[in-house]
C-alpha positions in Angstrom: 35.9 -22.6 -65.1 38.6 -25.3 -64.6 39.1 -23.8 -61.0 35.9 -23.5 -60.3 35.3 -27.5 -60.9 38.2 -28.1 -58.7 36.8 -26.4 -55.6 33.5 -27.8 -56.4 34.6 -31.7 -56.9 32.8 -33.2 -54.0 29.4 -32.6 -55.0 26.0 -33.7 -53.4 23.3 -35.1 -55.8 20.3 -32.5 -55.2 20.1 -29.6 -53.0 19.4 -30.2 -49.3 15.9 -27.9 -49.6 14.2 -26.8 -53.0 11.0 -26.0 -54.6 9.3 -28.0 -56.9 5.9 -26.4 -57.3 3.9 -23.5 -55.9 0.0 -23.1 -56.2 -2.2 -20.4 -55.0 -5.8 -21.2 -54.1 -8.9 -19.5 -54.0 -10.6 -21.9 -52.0 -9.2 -25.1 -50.6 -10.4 -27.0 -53.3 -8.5 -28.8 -55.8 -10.4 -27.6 -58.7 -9.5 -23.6 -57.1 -6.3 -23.3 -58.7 -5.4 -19.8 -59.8 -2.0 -20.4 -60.2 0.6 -23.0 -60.4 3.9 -22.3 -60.8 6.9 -25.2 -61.4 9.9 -24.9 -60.1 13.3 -26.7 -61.0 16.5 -27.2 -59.9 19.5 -24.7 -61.2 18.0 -20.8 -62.2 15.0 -20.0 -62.6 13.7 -16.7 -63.7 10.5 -14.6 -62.5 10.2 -12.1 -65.0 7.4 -9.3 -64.6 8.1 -7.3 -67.5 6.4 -3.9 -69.0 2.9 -3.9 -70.4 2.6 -4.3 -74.3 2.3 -1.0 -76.3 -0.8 1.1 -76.3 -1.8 -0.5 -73.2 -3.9 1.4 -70.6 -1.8 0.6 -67.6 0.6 3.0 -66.3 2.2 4.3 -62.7 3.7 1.3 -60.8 2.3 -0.7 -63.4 3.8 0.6 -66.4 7.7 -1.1 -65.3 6.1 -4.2 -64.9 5.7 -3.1 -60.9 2.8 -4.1 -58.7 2.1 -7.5 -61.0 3.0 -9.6 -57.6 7.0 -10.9 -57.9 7.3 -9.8 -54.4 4.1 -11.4 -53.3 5.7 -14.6 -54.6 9.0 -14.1 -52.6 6.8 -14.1 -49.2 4.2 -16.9 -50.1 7.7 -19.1 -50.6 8.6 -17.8 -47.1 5.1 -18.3 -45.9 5.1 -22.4 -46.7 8.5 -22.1 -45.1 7.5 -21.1 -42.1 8.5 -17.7 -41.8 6.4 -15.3 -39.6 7.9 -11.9 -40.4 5.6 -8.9 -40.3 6.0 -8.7 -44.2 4.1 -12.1 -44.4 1.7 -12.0 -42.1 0.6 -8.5 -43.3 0.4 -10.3 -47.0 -1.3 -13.4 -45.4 -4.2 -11.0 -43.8 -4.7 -8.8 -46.7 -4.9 -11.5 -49.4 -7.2 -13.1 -46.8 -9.5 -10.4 -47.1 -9.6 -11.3 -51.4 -9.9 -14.9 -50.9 -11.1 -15.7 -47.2 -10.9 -19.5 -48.0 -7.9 -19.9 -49.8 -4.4 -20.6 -49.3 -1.3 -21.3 -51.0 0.6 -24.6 -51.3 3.9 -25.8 -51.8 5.9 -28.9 -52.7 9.4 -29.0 -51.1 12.3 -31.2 -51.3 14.3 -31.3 -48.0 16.9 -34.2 -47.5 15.8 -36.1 -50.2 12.1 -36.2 -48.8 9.1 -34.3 -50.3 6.2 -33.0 -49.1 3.0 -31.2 -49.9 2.2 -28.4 -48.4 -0.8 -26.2 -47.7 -1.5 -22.7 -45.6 -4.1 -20.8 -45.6 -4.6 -17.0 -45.8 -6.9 -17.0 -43.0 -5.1 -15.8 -39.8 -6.9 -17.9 -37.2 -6.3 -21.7 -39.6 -2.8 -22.9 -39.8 -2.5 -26.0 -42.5 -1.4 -29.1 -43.1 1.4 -31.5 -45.2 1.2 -34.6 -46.2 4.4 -36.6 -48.0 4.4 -36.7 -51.9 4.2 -33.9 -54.6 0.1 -34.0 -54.8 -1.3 -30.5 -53.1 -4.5 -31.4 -54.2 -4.5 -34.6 -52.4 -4.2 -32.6 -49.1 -7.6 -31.5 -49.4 -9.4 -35.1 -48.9 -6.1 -36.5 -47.0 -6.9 -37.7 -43.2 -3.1 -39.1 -42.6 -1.5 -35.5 -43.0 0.2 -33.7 -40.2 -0.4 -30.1 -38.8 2.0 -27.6 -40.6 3.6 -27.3 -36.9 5.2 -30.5 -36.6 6.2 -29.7 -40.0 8.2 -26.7 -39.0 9.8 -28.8 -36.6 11.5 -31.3 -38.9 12.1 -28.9 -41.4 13.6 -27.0 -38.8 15.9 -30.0 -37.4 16.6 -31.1 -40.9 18.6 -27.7 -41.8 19.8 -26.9 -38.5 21.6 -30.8 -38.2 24.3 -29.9 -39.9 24.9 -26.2 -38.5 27.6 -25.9 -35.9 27.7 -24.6 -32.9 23.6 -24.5 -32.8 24.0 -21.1 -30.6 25.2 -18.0 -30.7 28.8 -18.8 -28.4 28.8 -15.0 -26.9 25.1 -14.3 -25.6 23.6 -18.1 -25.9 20.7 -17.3 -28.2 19.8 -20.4 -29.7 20.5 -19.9 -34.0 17.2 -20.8 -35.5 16.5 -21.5 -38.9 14.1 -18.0 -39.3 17.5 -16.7 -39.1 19.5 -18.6 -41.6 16.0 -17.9 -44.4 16.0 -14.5 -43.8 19.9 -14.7 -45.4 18.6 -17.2 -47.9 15.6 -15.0 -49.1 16.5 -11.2 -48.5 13.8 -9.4 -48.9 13.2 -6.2 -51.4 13.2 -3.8 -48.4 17.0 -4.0 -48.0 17.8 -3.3 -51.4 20.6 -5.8 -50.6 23.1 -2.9 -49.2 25.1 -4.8 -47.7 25.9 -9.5 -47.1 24.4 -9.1 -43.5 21.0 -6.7 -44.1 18.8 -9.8 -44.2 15.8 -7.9 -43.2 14.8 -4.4 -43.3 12.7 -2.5 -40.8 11.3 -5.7 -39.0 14.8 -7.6 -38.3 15.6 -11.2 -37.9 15.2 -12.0 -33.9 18.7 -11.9 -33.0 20.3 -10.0 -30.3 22.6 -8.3 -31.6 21.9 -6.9 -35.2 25.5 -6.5 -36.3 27.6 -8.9 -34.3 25.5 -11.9 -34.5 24.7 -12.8 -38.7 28.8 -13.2 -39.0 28.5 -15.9 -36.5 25.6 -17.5 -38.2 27.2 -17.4 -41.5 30.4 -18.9 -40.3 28.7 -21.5 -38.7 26.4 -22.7 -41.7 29.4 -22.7 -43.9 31.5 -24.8 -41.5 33.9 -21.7 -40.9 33.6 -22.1 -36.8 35.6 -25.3 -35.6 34.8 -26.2 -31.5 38.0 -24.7 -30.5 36.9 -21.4 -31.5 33.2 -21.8 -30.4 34.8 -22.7 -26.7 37.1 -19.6 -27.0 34.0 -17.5 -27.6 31.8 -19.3 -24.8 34.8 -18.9 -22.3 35.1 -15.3 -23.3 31.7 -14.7 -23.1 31.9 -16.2 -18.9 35.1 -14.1 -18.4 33.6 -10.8 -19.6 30.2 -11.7 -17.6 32.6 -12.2 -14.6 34.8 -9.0 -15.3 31.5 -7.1 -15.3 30.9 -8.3 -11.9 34.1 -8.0 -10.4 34.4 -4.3 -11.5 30.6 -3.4 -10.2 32.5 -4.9 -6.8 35.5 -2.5 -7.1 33.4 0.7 -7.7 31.2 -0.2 -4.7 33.4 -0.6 -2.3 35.2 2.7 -4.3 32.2 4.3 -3.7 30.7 2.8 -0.4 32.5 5.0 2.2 31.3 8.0 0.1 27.9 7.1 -0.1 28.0 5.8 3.2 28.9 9.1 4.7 26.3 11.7 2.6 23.7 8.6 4.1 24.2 9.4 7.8 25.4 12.9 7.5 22.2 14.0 5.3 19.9 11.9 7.4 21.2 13.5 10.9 20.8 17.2 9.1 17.3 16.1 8.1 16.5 15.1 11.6 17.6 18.3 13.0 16.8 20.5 9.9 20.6 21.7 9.9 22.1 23.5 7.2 24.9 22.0 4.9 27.0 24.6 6.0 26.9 23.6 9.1 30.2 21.3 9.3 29.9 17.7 10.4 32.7 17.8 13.1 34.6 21.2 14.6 37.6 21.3 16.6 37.5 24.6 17.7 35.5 24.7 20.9 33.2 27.8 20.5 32.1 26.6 16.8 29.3 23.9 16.8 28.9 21.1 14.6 26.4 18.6 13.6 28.0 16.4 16.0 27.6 18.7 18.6 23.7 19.3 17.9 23.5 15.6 18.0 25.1 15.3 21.5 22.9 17.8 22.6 19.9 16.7 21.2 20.5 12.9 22.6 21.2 14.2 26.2 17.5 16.4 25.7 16.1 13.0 24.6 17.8 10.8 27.6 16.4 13.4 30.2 13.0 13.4 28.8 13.3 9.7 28.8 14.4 9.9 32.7 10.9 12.0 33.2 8.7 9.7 30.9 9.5 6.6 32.5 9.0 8.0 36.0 5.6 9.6 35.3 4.7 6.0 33.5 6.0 4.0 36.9 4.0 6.2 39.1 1.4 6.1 36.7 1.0 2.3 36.7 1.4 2.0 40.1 -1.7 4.0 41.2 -3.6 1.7 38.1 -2.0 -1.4 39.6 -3.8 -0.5 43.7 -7.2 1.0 41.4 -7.5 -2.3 39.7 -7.2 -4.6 43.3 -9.9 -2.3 44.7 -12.2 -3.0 42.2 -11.2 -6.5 42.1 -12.2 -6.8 45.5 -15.6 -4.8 44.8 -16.6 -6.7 42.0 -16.0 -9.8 44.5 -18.5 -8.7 46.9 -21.2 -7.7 44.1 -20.7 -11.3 42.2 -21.3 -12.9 46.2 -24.3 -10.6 47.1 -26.0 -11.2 43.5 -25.5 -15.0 43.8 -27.0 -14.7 47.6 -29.6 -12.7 46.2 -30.6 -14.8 43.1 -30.1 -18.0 45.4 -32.4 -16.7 48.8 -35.2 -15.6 46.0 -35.3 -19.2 44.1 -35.4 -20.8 47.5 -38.1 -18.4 48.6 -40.2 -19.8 45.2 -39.5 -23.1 46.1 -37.5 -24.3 43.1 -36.5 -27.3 43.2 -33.2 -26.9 41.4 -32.5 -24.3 43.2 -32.0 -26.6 46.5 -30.1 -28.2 44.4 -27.5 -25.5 43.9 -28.1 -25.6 48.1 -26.9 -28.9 48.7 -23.7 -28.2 46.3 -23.2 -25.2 48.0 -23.3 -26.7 51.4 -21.3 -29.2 50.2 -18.8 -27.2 48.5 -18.2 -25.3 51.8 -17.9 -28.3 54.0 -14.9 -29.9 51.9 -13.1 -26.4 52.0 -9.4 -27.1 53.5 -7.1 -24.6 54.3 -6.9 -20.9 55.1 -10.0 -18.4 53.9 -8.0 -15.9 51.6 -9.6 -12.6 52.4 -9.1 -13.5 56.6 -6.3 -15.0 56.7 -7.5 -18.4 58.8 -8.4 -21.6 58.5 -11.7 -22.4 57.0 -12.5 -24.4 60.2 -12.6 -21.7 62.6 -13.9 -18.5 60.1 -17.5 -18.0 61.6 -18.8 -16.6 58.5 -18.5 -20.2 56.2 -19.6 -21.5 59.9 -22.8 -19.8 59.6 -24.1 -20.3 56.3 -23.0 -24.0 56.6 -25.3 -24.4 58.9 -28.2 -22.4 57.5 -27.6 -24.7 54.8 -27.8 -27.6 56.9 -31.2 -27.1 58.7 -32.8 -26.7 55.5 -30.8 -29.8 53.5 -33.3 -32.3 52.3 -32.7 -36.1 51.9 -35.7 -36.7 49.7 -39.1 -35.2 48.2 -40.6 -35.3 52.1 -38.3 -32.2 53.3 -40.2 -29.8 51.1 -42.2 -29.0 54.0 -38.8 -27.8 55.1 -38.6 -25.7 53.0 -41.8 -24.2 53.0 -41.5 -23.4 56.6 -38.4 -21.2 56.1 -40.0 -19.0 53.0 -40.2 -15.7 55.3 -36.4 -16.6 56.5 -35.7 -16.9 52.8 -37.2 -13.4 51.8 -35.3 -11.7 54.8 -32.1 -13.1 53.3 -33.0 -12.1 49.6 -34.0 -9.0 50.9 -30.6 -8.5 52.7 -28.9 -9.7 49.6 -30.7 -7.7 47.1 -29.7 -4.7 49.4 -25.7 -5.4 49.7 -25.9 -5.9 45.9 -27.2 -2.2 45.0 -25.6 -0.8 47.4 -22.1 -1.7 45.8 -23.2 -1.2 42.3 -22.6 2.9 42.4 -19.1 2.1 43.6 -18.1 -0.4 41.3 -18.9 1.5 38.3 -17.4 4.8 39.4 -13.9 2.5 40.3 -14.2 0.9 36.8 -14.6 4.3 35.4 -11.5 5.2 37.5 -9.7 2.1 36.2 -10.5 2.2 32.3 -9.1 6.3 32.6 -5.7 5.3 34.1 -5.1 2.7 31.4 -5.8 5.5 28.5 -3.2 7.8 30.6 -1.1 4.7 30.7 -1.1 3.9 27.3 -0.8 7.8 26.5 2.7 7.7 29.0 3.8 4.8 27.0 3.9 6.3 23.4 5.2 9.2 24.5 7.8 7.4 26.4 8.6 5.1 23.4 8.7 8.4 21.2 11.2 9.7 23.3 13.3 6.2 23.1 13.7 6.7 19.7 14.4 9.8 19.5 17.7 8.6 22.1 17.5 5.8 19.9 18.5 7.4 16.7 21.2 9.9 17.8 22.9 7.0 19.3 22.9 5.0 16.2 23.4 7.7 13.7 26.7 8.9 16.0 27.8 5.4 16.5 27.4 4.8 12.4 29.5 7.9 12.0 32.1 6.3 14.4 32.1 3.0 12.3 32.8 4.7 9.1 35.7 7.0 10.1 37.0 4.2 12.0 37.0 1.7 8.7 37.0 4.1 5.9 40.4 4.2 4.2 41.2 1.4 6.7 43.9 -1.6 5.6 41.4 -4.0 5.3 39.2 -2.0 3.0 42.2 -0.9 1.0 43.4 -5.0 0.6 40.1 -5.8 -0.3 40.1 -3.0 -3.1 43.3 -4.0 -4.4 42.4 -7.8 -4.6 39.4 -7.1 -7.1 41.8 -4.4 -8.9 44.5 -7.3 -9.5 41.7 -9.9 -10.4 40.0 -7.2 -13.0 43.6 -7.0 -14.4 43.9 -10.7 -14.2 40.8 -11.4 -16.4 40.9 -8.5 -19.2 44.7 -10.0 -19.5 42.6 -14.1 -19.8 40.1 -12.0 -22.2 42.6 -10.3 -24.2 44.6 -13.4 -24.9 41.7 -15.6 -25.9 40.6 -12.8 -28.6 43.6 -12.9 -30.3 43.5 -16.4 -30.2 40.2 -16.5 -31.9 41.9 -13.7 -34.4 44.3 -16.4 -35.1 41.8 -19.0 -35.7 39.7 -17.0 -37.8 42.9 -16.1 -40.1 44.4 -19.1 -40.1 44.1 -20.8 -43.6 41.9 -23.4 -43.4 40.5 -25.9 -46.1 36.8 -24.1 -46.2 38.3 -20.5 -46.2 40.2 -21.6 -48.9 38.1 -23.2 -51.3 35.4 -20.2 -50.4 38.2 -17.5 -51.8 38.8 -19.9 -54.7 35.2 -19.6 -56.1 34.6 -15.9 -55.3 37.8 -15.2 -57.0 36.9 -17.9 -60.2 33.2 -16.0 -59.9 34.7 -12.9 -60.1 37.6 -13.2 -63.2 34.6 -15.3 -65.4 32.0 -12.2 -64.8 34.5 -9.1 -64.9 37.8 -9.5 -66.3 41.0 -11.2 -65.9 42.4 -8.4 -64.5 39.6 -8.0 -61.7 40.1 -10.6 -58.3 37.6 -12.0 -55.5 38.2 -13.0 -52.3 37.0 -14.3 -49.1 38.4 -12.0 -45.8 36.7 -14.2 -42.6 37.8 -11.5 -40.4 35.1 -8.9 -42.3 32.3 -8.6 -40.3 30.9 -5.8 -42.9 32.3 -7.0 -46.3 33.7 -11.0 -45.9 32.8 -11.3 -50.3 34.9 -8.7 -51.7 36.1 -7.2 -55.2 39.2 -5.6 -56.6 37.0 -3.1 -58.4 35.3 0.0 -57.4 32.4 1.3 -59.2 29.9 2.8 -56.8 26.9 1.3 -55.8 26.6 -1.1 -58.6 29.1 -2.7 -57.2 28.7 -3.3 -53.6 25.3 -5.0 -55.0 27.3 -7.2 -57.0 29.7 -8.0 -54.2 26.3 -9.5 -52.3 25.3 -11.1 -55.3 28.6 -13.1 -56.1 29.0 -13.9 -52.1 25.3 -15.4 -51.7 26.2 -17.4 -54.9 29.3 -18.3 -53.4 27.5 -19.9 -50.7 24.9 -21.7 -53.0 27.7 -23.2 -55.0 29.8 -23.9 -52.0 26.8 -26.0 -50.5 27.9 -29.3 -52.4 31.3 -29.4 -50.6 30.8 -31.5 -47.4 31.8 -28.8 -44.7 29.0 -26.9 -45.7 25.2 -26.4 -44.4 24.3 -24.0 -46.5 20.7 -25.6 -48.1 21.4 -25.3 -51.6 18.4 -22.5 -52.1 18.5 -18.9 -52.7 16.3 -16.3 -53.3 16.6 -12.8 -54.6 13.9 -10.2 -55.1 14.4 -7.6 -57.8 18.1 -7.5 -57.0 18.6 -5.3 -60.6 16.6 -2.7 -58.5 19.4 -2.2 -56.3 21.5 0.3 -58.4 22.7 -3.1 -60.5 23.8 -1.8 -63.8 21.9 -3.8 -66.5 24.8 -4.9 -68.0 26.4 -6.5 -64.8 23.0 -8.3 -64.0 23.3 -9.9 -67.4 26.5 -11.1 -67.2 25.6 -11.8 -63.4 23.0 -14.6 -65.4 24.4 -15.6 -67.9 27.4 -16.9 -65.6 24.5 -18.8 -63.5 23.3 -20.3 -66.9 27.0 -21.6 -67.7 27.4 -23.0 -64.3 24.4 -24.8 -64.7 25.1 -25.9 -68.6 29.2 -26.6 -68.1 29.5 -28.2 -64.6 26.5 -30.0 -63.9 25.0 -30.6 -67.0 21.4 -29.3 -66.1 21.0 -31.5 -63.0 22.0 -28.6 -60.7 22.6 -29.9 -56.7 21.2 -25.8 -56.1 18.5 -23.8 -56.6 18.5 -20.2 -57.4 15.1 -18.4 -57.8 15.2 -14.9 -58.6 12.9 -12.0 -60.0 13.2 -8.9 -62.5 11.7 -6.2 -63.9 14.0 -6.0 -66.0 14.2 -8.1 -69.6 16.7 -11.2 -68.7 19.2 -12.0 -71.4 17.5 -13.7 -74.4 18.9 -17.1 -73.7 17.5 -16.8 -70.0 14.0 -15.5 -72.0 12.8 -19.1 -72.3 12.0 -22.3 -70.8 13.5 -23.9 -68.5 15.3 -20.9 -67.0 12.2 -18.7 -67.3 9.2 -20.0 -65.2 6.6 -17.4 -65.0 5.9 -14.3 -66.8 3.9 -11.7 -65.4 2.2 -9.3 -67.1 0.1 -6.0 -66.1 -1.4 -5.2 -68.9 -4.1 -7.6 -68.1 -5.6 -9.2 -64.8 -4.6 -12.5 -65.9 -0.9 -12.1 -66.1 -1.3 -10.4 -62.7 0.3 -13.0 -59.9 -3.5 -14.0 -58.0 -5.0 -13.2 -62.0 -7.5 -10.2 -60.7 -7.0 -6.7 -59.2 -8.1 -6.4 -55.5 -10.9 -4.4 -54.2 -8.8 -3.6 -51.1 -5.4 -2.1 -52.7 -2.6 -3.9 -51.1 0.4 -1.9 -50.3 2.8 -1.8 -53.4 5.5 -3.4 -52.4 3.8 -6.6 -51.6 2.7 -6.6 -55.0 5.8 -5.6 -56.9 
C-alpha cells in the first residue's frame, strides 16, 4: 500500500463531479418523494439482493433481478445530461407511471453544488438551482433551465481535457463521450476498457480508433507535440488521398477517353464492336472510314440544303415586297375612302384631318418614293393638293363650302370604296402566299441545321480521336504522371515518419504513464498475489490495463475493473482530468467470480479506510445482485437495499401497470 500512497501523493481535496443525493418524484411536489437516496464520497454499494424465504416472487425476481439497480444507473445519467436511447426509453416509459414526476439530483462539480430536477415527461425539460435543496426547486423563480446547466457542466469537465478534439478526423470530444466511459452500462457486460456502450454507441466516428484518444487525453497521456503529429498526419493523408485520385485519373483518362468517342461514334452509326476503329489495309473498312463517309454524305446534303433554303428565301424575300406594296395601296384607298365619306357627312373633324392633310402634302420636300421625282413636279400630290385647297376653310363660314361639294365628295368615296375592294382578294391570296413560304422556310432551315450537325459531329468526334492519339502516351502526359507518383512517394515517406514518431512518443516513459503502471501494478499485487503484476501498455488500443494472469473470462472483467479504478484513483494527481466518479452496473454479472468481486471491494474499502481516512477525493457507485462482503453489508458503504419481495423495496416502491423491459429494471 506504501506504493500506492507514493503515486497518489498529490491529492485534490474532493472529487471534481460527485453525487450527494438522488430523489425520485411522483409529482413535482416536495411532499412526492418516493425515494431518496444519499450518496457519499468513497464506495458506495447498491445492493438488490434475493427475496426472503417462502416469498412468492420468483423468475427475474427471484436473484434480486427486475427490483430497479439499472433504472438507477440511467436516472444518474439522466440528471447528467445523457440522452442515450437507454434513457430516454426509461424517461418515456416511467413517464407513462408517473406523468408528472421526475427525478432530482444534487451534484458536486468543482467545488459547486447544485440541485437538480428532470422530469419524466418527454416534451418538459427541468431546472437547477445552486444549493443541495431539490425541494426548493419546486417554488424557486431564480433557477436556470437544465440546458444552460449542461453547458457549464459540460465546460467544467471538458476544461481540463487536452486536445478538446479528436486530432485525426476533428470531431469535437464531448463530455457524452467521456460519461459513457465513466458509467458503462449493463448492455456491455464490460467485455472489454473501450465497450462504453452497447447497441446504441457513443457518437464518435470511429468506434474503435477514437475512445484510445479520449482516454489518453483525459488522463493527460497526449502532450501538444503528439496532438500536432496526429493533426499534420491527418492533412498529409487527406492530401495523399487526393494526389493518388489525380494519378489514377490521368492513369485512366486516355482509356476512358478513348471507349468515350469510340463507343459514341459506333452508337451514331449503329456499328459493331468488331468493327476495328482504324485499318490499314485498304479493302478492309473501319469505323473511321464509315465516319469519313458518312461526314462527306452529310457535307453534300448540307451543299443541297442550303441551296434549296437560298432559293427558297429569295422567292419569300420578292413575295413579301409585293405584298408590301399591295397592302400600301389598300391602307391609301381605305383612308381615301373613310376620309371622302366623313367629308360627304359633313364632319367637322373630319376637315380637320383635310387641312392636316393638305398641309402635310404641301411641306413634302424631296423625291416621291414610288416615282422616283420630286414632290414638286409629281401630278398626283399636285392634284389632291389642290382639291384640298378649294375646299380648305378659314373659319365656321366655309361650311357652305363644303356643302356645295357633297356630290364631288360621294364620287370620290365611291371611287375609293371601289380601289379598296378591289385589292382586298389580292392581298389576302399574296399574304396566304407569303405566310406558306415562311413555313417551307422554316421547314428548310431545320432540316438544314439537322444536316449541320450531323457534319458537325463527325468532324468533332474524328478531330477528338486525333487529339487523343496525338497526346495519349505523349511526354507531357507521362511527366505529369510521374510528378504526382514522386509526390505520393514523397508524402507516405512524411506520413510514415511522423507515425513512428508518435510510436515514439506514446512509448516514451513519461511521468503519467509511469505513475498509471505503478497503481495498476500496486492494485494488482494487493488483490491477487505477490506473484501476479499489472501494468499500463499506452500503445494498447484493445487492452492498455493488463494482468500477468490468465483465467478466462473472469478475468478480462477484472482487467476493466482494476483499469477504470485506476483512473478514479489516478484523478487526484494533477495531470489528470478524469472526474473522480465511476459507475458500474452489475459488474459481478460479467462472468466475475464471486470471490474476485470480493476481494475487488474489500480493496476499495481499504483504499478508502488506509489512505484517506474516509474523506475519499473519488466516488465509486456500484451495484450487485450479489451479497457484498459483510463489512461492505452496512452503512456507510451500503446505501440502498432493494428488495423484491415486496413493492416497497422495489426502486419507484410499486409494480407498473405497463411492464417495463427487464433490463431497465434490473
Amino acid at each position: 500500500m506504501e506504493n500506492l500512497v507514493e503515486s497518489l501523493s498529490i491529492q485534490k481535496s474532493s472529487p471534481h463531479l460527485w453525487i450527494e443525493r438522488l430523489a425520485i418524484f411522483s409529482q413535482a411536489e416536495a411532499d412526492q418523494c418516493i425515494r431518496s437516496i444519499e450518496f457519499r464520497r468513497g464506495l458506495n454499494v447498491i445492493w438488490a439482493h434475493e427475496p426472503a424465504a417462502g416469498s412468492a416472487y420468483t423468475g427475474i425476481h427471484a436473484a434480486g433481478h427486475g427490483v430497479g439497480k439499472t433504472s438507477l444507473c440511467l436516472l444518474m445519467r439522466f440528471c447528467l445530461g445523457d440522452n442515450a436511447k437507454s434513457v430516454n426509453e426509461l424517461r418515456e416509459e416511467v413517464g407513462s407511471e408517473f406523468p408528472h414526476g421526475g427525478v432530482g439530483m444534487v451534484v458536486h462539480i468543482a467545488n459547486q453544488t447544485f440541485a437538480v430536477f428532470r422530469f419524466f415527461n418527454i416534451y418538459k425539460d427541468g431546472f437547477v438551482a445552486n444549493g443541495n435543496n431539490i425541494e426548493s426547486l419546486f417554488t424557486d423563480n431564480e433557477s436556470q433551465s437544465f440546458k444552460d446547466f449542461e453547458v457549464q457542466l459540460a465546460e467544467a469537465i471538458l476544461s481540463r481535457v487536452l486536445p478538446r478534439t479528436i486530432p485525426e478526423t476533428g470531431q469535437a470530444i464531448e463530455w457524452k463521450h467521456i460519461l459513457a466511459w465513466m458509467t458503462r452500462d449493463q448492455g456491455s457486460r464490460f467485455k472489454s476498457f473501450f465497450a462504453w456502450r452497447e447497441g446504441e454507441g457513443t457518437g464518435l466516428q470511429r468506434s474503435r480508433q477514437d475512445p484510445p484518444i479520449i482516454m489518453r487525453a483525459v488522463l493527460g497521456l497526449m502532450d501538444q507535440q503528439e496532438s500536432e503529429l496526429l493533426i499534420n498526419i491527418r492533412a498529409l493523408e487527406r492530401n495523399l488521398e487526393t494526389v493518388q485520385q489525380d494519378t489514377e485519373r490521368l492513369q485512366q483518362e486516355p482509356l476512358l477517353i478513348r471507349r468515350r468517342i469510340e463507343s459514341e461514334l459506333r452508337t451514331w452509326l449503329g456499328l459493331s464492336d468488331d468493327l476495328p476503329l482504324h485499318s490499314d489495309d485498304l479493302f478492309k473498312e473501319s469505323v473511321e472510314d464509315k465516319v469519313t463517309d458518312a461526314r462527306k454524305i452529310a457535307e453534300a446534303k448540307l451543299i443541297a440544303a442550303d441551296a434549296e433554303l437560298d432559293k427558297a428565301n429569295e422567292v419569300l424575300f420578292k413575295l413579301r415586297a409585293e405584298w408590301q406594296e399591295l397592302d400600301r395601296r389598300y391602307q391609301q384607298a381605305d383612308y381615301d375612302y373613310q376620309l371622302a365619306n366623313a367629308a360627304r357627312l359633313k364632319d367637322e373633324e373630319s376637315v380637320k384631318k383635310i387641312n392636316e392633310q393638305r398641309s402635310k402634302l404641301q411641306g413634302l420636300v424631296g423625291s416621291c418614293e414610288h416615282g422616283s421625282i420630286l414632290f414638286s413636279e409629281c401630278q398626283y400630290i399636285q392634284g389632291k393638293t389642290q382639291k384640298l385647297q378649294a375646299i380648305h376653310m378659314k373659319n365656321h363660314r366655309d361650311q357652305s363650302t363644303l356643302s356645295r361639294s357633297e356630290e364631288e365628295w360621294a364620287g370620290l368615296a365611291l371611287l375609293a370604296l371601289n380601289s379598296r375592294d378591289a385589292l382586298k382578294i389580292p392581298l389576302q391570296n399574296l399574304s396566304n402566299q407569303v405566310s406558306a413560304k415562311v413555313q417551307e422556310c422554316s421547314s428548310l432551315k431545320t432540316k438544314r441545321d439537322s444536316v449541320m450537325l450531323t457534319v458537325d459531329r463527325g468532324r468533332r468526334l474524328l478531330g477528338e480521336l486525333e487529339r487523343w492519339e496525338r497526346l495519349s502516351g505523349s511526354i507531357e502526359a507521362a511527366e505529369k504522371i510521374r510528378q504526382l507518383i514522386s509526390r505520393r512517394e514523397s508524402i507516405s515517406s512524411d506520413i510514415d515518419n511522423k507515425r513512428l514518431k508518435v510510436q515514439m512518443l506514446k512509448q516514451k516513459n513519461s511521468i503519467r504513464k509511469k505513475t498509471l503502471a505503478d497503481i495498476t501494478n500496486t492494485l494488482t499485487r494487493k488483490l491477487l498475489s505477490e506473484q501476479a503484476f499489472g501494468n499500463f501498455e499506452l500503445q494498447d488500443e484493445s487492452r492498455p490495463f493488463q494482468l500477468s494472469v490468465r483465467g478466462g473470462e473472469a478475468y478480462r472483467v477484472l482487467e476493466v475493473l482494476l483499469g477504470d479504478v485506476v483512473c478514479l484513483l489516478d484523478s487526484v494527481n494533477p495531470g489528470s482530468a478524469f472526474p473522480g466518479f465511476l459507475v458500474h452496473d452489475c459488474p459481478r454479472e460479467a462472468d466475475m467470480s464471486a470471490g474476485l468481486y470480493d476481494n475487488f471491494l474489500l480493496l476499495l474499502q481499504k483504499i478508502e479506510q488506509k489512505i484517506f481516512g474516509g474523506e475519499a477525493p473519488f466516488q465509486y457507485i456500484v451495484t450487485t445482485t450479489t451479497p457484498p462482503p459483510a463489512p461492505i453489508q452496512s452503512l456507510p458503504y451500503l446505501r440502498v437495499t432493494l428488495d423484491p419481495s415486496t413493492d416497497d423495496g422495489l426502486l419507484f416502491r410499486r409494480r407498473f401497470s405497463t411492464s417495463l423491459r427487464s433490463e431497465y429494471l434490473q
